[in-house]
C-alpha beads as a LAMMPS data file, in Angstrom:
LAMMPS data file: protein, C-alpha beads

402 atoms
401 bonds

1 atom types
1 bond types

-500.0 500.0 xlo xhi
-500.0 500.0 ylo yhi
-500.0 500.0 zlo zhi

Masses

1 110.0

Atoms # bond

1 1 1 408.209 111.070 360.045
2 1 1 407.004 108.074 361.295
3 1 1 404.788 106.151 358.611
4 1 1 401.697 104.748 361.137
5 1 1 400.114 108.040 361.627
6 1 1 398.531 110.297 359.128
7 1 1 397.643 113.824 360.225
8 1 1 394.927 115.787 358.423
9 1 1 395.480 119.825 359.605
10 1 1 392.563 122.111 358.525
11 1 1 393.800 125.534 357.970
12 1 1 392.766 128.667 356.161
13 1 1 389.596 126.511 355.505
14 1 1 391.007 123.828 353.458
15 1 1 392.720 120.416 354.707
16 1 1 395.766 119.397 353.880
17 1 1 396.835 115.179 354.764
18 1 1 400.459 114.377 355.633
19 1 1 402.020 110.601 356.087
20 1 1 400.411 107.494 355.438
21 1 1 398.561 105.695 358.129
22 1 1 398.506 102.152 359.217
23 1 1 394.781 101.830 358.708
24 1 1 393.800 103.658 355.747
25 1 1 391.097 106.451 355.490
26 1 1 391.914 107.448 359.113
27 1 1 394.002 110.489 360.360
28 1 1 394.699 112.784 363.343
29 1 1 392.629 115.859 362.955
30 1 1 395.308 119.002 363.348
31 1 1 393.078 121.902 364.476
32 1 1 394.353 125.658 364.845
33 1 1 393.941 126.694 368.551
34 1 1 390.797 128.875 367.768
35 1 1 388.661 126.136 366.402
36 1 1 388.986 124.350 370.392
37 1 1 387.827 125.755 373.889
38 1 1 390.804 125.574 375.318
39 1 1 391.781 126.498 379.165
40 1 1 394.029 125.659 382.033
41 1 1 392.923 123.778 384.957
42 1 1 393.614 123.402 388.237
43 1 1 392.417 119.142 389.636
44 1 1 392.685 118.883 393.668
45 1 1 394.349 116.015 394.687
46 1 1 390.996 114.169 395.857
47 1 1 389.970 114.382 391.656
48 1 1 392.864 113.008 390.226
49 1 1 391.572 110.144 388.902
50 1 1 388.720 112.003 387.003
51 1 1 390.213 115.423 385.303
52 1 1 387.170 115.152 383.025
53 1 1 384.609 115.522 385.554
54 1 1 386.274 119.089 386.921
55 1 1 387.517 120.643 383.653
56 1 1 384.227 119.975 381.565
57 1 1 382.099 122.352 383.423
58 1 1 384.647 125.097 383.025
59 1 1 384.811 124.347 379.463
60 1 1 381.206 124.352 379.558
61 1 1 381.051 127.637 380.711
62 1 1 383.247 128.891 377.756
63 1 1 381.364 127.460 375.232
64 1 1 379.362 129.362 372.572
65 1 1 376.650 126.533 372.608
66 1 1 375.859 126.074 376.474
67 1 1 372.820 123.305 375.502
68 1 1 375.146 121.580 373.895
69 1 1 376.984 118.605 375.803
70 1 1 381.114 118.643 375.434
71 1 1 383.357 115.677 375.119
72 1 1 386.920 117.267 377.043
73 1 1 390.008 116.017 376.745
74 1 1 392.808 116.804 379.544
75 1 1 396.462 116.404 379.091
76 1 1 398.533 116.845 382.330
77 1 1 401.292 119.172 382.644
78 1 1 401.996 118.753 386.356
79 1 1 401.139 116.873 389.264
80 1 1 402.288 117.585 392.951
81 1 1 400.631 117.036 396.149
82 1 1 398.286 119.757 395.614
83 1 1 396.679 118.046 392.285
84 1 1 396.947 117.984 389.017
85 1 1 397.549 121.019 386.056
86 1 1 395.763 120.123 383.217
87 1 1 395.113 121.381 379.461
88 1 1 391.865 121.182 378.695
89 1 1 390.075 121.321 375.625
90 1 1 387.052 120.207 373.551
91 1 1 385.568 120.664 369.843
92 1 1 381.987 121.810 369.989
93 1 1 380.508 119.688 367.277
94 1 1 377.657 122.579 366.652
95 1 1 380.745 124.672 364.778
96 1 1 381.977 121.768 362.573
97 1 1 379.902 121.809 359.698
98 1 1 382.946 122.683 357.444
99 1 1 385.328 120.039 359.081
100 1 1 382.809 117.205 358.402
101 1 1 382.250 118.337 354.515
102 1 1 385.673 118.539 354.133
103 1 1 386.492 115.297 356.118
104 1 1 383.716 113.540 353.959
105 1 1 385.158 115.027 350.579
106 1 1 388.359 113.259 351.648
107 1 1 386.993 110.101 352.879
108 1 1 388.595 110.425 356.199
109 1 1 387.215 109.737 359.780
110 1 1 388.994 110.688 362.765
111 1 1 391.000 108.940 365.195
112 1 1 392.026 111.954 367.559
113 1 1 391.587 116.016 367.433
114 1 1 394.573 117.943 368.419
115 1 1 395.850 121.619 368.275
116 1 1 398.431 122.107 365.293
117 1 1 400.076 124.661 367.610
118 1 1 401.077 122.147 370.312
119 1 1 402.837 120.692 367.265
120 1 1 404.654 123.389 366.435
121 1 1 406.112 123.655 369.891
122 1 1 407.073 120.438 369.967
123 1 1 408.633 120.820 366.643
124 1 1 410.131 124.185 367.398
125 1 1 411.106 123.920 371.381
126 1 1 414.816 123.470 370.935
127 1 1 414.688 127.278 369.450
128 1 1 411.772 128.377 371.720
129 1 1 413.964 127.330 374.749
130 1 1 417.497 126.709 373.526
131 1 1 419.982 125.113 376.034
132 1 1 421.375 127.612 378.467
133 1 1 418.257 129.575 378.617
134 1 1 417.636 131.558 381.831
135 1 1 414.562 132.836 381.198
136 1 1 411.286 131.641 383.543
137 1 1 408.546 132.663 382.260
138 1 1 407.853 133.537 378.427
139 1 1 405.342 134.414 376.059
140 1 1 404.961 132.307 372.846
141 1 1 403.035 133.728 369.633
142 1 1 402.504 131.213 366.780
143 1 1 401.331 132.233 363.749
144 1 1 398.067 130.292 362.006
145 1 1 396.350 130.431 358.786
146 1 1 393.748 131.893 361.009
147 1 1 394.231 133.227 364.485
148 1 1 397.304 133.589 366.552
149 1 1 398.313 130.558 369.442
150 1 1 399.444 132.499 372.570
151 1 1 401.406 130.146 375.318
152 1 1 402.779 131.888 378.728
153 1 1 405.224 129.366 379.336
154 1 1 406.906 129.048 383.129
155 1 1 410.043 127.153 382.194
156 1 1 407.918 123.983 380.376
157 1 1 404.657 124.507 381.758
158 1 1 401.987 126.750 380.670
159 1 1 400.573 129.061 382.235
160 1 1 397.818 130.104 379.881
161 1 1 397.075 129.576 376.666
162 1 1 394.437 131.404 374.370
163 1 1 393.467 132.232 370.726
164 1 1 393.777 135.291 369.638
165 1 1 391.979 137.159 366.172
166 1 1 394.589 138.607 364.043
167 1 1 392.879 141.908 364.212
168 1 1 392.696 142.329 367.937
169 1 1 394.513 144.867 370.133
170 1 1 397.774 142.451 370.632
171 1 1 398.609 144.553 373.703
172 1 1 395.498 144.872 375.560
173 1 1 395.362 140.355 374.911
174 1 1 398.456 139.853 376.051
175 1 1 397.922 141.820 379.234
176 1 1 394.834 139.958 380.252
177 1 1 397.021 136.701 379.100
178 1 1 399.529 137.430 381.396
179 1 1 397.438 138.331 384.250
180 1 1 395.702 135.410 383.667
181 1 1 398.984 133.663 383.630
182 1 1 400.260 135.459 387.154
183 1 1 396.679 134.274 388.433
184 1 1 397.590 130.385 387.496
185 1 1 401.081 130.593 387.770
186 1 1 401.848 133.199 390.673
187 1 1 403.798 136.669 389.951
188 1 1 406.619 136.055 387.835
189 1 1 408.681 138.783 385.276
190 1 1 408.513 138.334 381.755
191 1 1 412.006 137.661 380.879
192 1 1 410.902 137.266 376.944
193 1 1 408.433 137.246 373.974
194 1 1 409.041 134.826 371.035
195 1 1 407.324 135.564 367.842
196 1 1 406.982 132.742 365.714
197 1 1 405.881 133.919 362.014
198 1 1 405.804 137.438 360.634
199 1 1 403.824 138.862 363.731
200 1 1 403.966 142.615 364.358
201 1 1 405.938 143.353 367.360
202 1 1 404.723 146.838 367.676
203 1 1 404.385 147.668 371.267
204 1 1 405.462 144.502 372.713
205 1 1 409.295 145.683 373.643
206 1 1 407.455 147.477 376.654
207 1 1 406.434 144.175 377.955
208 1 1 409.810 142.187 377.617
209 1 1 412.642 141.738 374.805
210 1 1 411.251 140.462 371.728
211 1 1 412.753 137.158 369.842
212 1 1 411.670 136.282 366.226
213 1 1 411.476 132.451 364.981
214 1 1 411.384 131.421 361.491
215 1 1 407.774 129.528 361.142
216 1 1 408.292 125.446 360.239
217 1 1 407.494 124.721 356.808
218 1 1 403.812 123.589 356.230
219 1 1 404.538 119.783 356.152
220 1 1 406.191 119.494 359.302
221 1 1 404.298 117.813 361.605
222 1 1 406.807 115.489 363.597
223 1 1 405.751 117.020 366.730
224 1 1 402.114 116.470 365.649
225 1 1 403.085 112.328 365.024
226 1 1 405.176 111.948 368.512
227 1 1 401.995 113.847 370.221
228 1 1 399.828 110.860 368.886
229 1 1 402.193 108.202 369.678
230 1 1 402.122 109.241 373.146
231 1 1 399.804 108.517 375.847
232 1 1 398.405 110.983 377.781
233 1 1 398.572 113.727 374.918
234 1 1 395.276 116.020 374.367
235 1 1 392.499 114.443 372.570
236 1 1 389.355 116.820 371.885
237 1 1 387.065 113.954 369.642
238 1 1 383.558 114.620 369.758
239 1 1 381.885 111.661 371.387
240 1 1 379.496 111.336 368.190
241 1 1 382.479 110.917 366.001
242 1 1 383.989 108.146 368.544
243 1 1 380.859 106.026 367.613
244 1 1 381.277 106.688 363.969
245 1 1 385.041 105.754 363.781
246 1 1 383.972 102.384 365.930
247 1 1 381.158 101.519 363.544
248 1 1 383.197 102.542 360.336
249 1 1 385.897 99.844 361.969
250 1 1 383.116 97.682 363.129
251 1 1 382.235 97.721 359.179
252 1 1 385.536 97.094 357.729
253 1 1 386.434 94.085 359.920
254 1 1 382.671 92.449 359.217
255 1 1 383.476 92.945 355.248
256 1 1 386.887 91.071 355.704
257 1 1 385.074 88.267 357.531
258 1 1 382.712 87.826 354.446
259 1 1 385.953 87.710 352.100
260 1 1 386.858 84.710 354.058
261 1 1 383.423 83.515 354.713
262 1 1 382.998 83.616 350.894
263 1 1 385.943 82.625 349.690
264 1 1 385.189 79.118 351.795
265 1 1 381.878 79.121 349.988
266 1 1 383.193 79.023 347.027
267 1 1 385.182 76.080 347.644
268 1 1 382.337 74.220 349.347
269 1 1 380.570 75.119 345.639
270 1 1 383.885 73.379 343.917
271 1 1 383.882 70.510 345.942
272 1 1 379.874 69.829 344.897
273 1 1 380.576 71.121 340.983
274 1 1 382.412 67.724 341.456
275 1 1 380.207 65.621 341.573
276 1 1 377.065 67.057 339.605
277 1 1 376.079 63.809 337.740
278 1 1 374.728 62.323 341.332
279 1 1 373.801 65.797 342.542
280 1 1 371.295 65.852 339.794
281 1 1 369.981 62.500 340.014
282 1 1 369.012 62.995 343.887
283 1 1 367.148 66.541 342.787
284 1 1 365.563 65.355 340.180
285 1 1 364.056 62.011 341.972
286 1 1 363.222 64.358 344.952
287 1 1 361.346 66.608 342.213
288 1 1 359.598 63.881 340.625
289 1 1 358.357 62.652 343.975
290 1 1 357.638 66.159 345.317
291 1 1 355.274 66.447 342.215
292 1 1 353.553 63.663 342.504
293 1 1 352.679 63.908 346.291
294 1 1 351.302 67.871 345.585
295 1 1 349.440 65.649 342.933
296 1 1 347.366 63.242 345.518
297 1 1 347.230 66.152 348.320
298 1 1 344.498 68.081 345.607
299 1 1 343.080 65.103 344.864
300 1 1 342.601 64.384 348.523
301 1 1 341.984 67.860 349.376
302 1 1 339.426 68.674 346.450
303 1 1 337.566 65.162 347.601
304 1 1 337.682 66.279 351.097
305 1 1 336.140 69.639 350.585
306 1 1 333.268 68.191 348.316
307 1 1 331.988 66.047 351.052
308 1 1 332.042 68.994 353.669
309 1 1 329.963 70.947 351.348
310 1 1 327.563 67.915 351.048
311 1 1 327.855 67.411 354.832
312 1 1 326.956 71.386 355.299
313 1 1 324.087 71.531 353.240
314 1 1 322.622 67.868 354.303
315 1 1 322.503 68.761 357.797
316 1 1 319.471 70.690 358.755
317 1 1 319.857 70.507 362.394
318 1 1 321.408 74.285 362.454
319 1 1 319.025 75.071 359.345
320 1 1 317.178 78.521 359.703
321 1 1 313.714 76.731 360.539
322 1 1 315.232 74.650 363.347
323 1 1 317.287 77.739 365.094
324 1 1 313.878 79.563 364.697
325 1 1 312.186 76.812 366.528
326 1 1 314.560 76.398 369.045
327 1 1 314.373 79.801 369.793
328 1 1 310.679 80.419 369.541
329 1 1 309.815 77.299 372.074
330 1 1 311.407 78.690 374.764
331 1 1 310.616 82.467 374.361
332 1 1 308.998 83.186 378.054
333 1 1 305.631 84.828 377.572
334 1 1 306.381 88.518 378.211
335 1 1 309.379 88.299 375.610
336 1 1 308.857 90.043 371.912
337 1 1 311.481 89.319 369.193
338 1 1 311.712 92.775 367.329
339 1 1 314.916 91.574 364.544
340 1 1 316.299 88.267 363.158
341 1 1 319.261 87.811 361.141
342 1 1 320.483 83.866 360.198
343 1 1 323.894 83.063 359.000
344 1 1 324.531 79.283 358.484
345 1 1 327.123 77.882 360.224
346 1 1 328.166 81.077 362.230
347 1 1 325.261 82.411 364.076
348 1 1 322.360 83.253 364.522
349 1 1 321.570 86.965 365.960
350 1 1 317.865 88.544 367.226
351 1 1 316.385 91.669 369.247
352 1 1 313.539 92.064 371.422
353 1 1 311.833 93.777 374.654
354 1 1 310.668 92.217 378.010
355 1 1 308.449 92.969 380.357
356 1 1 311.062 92.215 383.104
357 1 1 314.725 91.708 383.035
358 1 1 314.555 88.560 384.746
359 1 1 312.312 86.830 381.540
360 1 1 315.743 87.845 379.213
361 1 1 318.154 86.269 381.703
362 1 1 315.724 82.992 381.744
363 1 1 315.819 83.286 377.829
364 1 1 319.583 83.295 378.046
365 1 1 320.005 80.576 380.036
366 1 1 317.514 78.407 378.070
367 1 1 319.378 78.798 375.532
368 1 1 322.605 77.820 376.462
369 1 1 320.869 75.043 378.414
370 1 1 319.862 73.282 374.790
371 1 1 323.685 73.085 374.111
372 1 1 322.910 73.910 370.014
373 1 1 325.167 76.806 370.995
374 1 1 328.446 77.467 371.293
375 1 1 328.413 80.018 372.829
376 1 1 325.831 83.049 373.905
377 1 1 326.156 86.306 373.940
378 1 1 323.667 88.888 375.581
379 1 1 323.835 92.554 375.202
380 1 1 321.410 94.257 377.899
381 1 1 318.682 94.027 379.481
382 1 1 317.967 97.893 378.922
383 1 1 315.263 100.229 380.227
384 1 1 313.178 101.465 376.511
385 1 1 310.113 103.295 376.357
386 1 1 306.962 101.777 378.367
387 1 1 309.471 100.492 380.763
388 1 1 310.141 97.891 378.420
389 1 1 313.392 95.890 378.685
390 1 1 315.825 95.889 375.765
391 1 1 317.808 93.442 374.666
392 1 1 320.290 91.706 372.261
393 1 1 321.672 88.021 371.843
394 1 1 324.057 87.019 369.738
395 1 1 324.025 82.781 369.671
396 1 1 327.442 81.127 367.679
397 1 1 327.702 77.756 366.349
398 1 1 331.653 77.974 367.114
399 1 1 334.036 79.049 369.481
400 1 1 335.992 81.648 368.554
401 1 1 339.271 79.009 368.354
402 1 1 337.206 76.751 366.551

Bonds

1 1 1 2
2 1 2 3
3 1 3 4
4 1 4 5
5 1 5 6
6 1 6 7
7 1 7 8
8 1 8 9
9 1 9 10
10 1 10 11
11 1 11 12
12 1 12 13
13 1 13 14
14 1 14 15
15 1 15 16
16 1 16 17
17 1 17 18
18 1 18 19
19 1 19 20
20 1 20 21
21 1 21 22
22 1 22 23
23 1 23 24
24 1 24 25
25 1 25 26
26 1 26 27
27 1 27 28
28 1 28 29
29 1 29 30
30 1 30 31
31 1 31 32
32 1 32 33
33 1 33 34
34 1 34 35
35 1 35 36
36 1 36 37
37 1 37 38
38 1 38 39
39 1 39 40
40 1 40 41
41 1 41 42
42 1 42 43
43 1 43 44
44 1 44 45
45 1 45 46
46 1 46 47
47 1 47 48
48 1 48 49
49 1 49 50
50 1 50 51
51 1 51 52
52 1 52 53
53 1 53 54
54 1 54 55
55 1 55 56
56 1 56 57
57 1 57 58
58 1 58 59
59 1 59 60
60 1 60 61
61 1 61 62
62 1 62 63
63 1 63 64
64 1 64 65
65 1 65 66
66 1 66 67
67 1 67 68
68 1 68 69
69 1 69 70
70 1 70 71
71 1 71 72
72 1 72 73
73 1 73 74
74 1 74 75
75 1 75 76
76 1 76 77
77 1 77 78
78 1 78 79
79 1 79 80
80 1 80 81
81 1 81 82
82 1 82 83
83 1 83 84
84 1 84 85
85 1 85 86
86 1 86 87
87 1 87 88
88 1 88 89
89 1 89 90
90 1 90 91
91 1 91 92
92 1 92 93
93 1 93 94
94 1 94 95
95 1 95 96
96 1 96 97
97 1 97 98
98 1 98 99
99 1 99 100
100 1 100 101
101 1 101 102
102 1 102 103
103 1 103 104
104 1 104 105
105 1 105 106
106 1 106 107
107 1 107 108
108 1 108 109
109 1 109 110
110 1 110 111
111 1 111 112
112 1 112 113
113 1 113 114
114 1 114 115
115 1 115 116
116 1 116 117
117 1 117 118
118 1 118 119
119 1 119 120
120 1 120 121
121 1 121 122
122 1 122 123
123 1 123 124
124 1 124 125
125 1 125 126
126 1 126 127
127 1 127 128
128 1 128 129
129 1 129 130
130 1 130 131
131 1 131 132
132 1 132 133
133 1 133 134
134 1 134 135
135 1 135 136
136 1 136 137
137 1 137 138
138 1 138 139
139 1 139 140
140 1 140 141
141 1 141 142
142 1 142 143
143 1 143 144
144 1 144 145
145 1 145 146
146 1 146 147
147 1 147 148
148 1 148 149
149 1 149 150
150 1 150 151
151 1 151 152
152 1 152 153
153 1 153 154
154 1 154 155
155 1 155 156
156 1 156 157
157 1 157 158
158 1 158 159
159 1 159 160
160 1 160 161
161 1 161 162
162 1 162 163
163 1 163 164
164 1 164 165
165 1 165 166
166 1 166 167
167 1 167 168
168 1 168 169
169 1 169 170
170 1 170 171
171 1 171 172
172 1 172 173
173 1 173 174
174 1 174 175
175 1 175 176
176 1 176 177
177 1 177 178
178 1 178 179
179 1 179 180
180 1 180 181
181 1 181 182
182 1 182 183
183 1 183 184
184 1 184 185
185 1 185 186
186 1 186 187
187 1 187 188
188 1 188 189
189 1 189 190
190 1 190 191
191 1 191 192
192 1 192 193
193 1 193 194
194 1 194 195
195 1 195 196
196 1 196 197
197 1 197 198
198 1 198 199
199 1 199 200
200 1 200 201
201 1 201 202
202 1 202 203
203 1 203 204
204 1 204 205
205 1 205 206
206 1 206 207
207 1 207 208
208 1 208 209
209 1 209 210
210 1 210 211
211 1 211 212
212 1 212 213
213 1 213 214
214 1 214 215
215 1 215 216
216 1 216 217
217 1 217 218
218 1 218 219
219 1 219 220
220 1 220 221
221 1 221 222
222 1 222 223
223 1 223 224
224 1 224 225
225 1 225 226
226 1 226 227
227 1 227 228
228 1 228 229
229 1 229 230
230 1 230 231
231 1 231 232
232 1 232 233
233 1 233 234
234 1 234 235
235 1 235 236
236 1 236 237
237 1 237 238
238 1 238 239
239 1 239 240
240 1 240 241
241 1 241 242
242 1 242 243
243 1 243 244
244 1 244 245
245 1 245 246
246 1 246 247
247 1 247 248
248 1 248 249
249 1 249 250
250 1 250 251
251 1 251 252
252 1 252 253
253 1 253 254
254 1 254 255
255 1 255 256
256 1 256 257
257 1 257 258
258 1 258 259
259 1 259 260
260 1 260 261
261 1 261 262
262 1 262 263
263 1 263 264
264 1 264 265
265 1 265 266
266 1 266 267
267 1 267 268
268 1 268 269
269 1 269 270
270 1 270 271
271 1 271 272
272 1 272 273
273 1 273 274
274 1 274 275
275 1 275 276
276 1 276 277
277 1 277 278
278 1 278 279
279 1 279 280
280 1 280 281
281 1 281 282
282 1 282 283
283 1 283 284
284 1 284 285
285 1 285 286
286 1 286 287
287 1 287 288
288 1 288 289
289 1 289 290
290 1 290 291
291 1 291 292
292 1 292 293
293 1 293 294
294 1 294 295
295 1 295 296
296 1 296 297
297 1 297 298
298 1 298 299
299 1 299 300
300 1 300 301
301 1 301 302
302 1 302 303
303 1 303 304
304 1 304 305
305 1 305 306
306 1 306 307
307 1 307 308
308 1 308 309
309 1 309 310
310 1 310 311
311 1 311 312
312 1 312 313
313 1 313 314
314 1 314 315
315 1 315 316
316 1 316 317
317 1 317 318
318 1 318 319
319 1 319 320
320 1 320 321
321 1 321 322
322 1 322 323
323 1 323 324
324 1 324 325
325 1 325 326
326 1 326 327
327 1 327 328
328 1 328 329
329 1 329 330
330 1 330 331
331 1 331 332
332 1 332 333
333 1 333 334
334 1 334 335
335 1 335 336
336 1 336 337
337 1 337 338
338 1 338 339
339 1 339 340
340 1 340 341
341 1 341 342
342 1 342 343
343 1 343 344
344 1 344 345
345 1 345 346
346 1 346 347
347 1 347 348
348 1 348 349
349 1 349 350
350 1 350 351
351 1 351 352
352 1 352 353
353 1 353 354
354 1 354 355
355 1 355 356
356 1 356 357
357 1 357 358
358 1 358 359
359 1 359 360
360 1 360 361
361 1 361 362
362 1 362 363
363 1 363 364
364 1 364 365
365 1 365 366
366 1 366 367
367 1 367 368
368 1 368 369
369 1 369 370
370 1 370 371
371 1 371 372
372 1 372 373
373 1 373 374
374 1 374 375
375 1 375 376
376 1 376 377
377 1 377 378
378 1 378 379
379 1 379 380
380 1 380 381
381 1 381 382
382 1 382 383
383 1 383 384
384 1 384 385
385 1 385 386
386 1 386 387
387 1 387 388
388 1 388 389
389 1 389 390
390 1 390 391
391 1 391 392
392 1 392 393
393 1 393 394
394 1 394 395
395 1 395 396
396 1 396 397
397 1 397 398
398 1 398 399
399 1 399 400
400 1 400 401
401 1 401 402
């Protein structure tokens, strides 16, 4: 078995890892056939190019969760003028709950999701179809952990392929599977059915002679390995795990760039270690300087806000009396002040009532005209009782940048 692919195959609920990988903590997930949607597609010629786009929908269609999005993968079996075959399957991520625990528990993310059956045919196909073989079309029953893989093979192509519960009625399936194989395929005898594991054969000599295989012991998974090294093969990964494999090797490629990052850090740090006697001469002169310029800043600063304070209180130009004044000379006559409120250096803020509207807009514009304002701010005029206009102005010292 080749050594650069791993293969993790979850069966009978528990998952088993085979092979070491090139990159480790990543594997091929190994999937019995009844954990996929799984169908056979016909893609007309003018598709070709995009097998996704035709074999999703049909998939789609299949799929327990229908509000749930599918990520299909195709694997061609034939191509003639008419198209393409394809296999198509997906992995609903909705019924993977117990994959993802057990995937987690083993520290694993996955690189591809395949069917452990199309392993065992590869594995097994020199005894499914030995050399010589006349036989055109035959039926194929693997035995898994936990279903049955049923193939209606016409010479190397299938013709259908389905899962099949252990307890089913194995005649009644494999009469729908091979009408649904003579619908695909065309009308064709069944010249024989290969049992691959210890399968009850009862009732399936009416249908065609019956051949018995010896199952492949669990570890083999050759077939599983030359699947993965091949491109083209089926691959069912859930779109959501594509991004989590990309970020996990996003991840591990940013932590080896730190190593090296850090390891040339730390030789940068050797190569100053060298030479720490004039290293610490240079910080502690740039300390000693540092300290003594913070010194003379508060000096400066402490000096600086002293005289503003003087400066603030020495000025009585915006003092309470004068704003009052200023205010008062050039009330018009039918203006009453109702409210006064005085904050030093900020502004200075009053209510009243008019007679008309026109008196509060002259009042405004007096005010602004005396330019002891920054700015001037009137709320109103408004209608009151009496017919009496309303009104508020708010005068500031400063502009709001200021």
């Amino acid at each position: 078995m080749a050594e650069s692919v791993q293969i993790a195959a979850f069966e009978g609920g528990q998952l088993s890892v085979y092979g070491a990988g090139e990159r480790r903590g990543e594997a091929v997930l190994a999937l019995p056939l009844g954990r996929l949607l799984v169908k056979m597609v016909r893609v007309p010629a003018e598709s070709r190019d995009d097998p996704v786009a035709v074999a999703t929908p049909v998939l789609q269609a299949l799929s327990p969760y229908p509000d749930e999005p599918l990520t299909v993968g195709c694997e061609a079996v034939r191509e003639d003028a008419q198209g393409l075959v394809v296999l198509a399957a997906a992995l609903p991520e909705s019924a993977t709950d117990d994959l993802a625990e057990a995937l987690d528990a083993a520290k694993l993310n996955v690189t591809r999701v395949d069917a452990r059956a199309l392993g065992t045919l590869r594995d097994m196909w020199r005894e499914i179809a030995p050399e010589g073989a006349t036989a055109v079309r035959r039926l194929v029953l693997i035995q898994e952990p936990d279903d049955l893989a049923l193939f209606v093979l016409d010479r190397e192509e299938p013709s259908a392929v389905r899962a099949l519960s252990p307890a089913c009625d194995l005649t009644r399936e494999l009469m729908l599977s091979l009408l649904e194989a003579e619908d695909f395929g065309g009308a064709k005898n069944l010249d024989e059915i290969v049992l691959v594991g210890d399968i009850a054969a009862d009732g399936l000599e009416s249908f065609a002679p019956v051949r018995r295989l010896a199952p492949p012991p669990a570890d083999a998974v050759a077939g599983l390995v030359q699947r993965a090294q091949e491109p083209g093969t089926l691959d069912a990964l859930p779109a959501s795990w594509r991004e989590v494999l990309d970020e996990t090797r996003f991840k591990a490629k940013l932590v080896r760039s730190l190593a090296v990052a850090g390891a040339v850090w730390a030789l940068i740090l050797l190569v100053l270690f060298g030479v720490p006697v004039v290293y610490g001469f240079l910080t502690n002169h740039q300390k000693a300087l540092s300290a003594e310029h913070a010194k003379k800043y508060r000096e400066v600063k402490e000096m600086r806000d002293k005289v503003e304070l003087m400066q603030k209180y020495s000025d009585h130009s915006r003092g309470v009396l004068e704003i009052l004044k200023a205010v008062s000379d050039r009330l018009p006559a039918g203006v009453e002040l109702g409210s006064w409120n005085f904050r030093r250096g900020e502004s200075v803020k009053f209510s009243g009532e008019a007679d008309e509207a026109a008196e509060v807009y002259g009042l405004k514009d007096a005010l602004i005209a005396t330019e002891a304002f920054a700015d001037v701010v009137l709320t109103g005029p408004s209608a009151g009782k009496g017919g009496r206009q309303r009104f508020d102005i708010e005068c500031k010292f400063e502009t709001e940048e200021e």
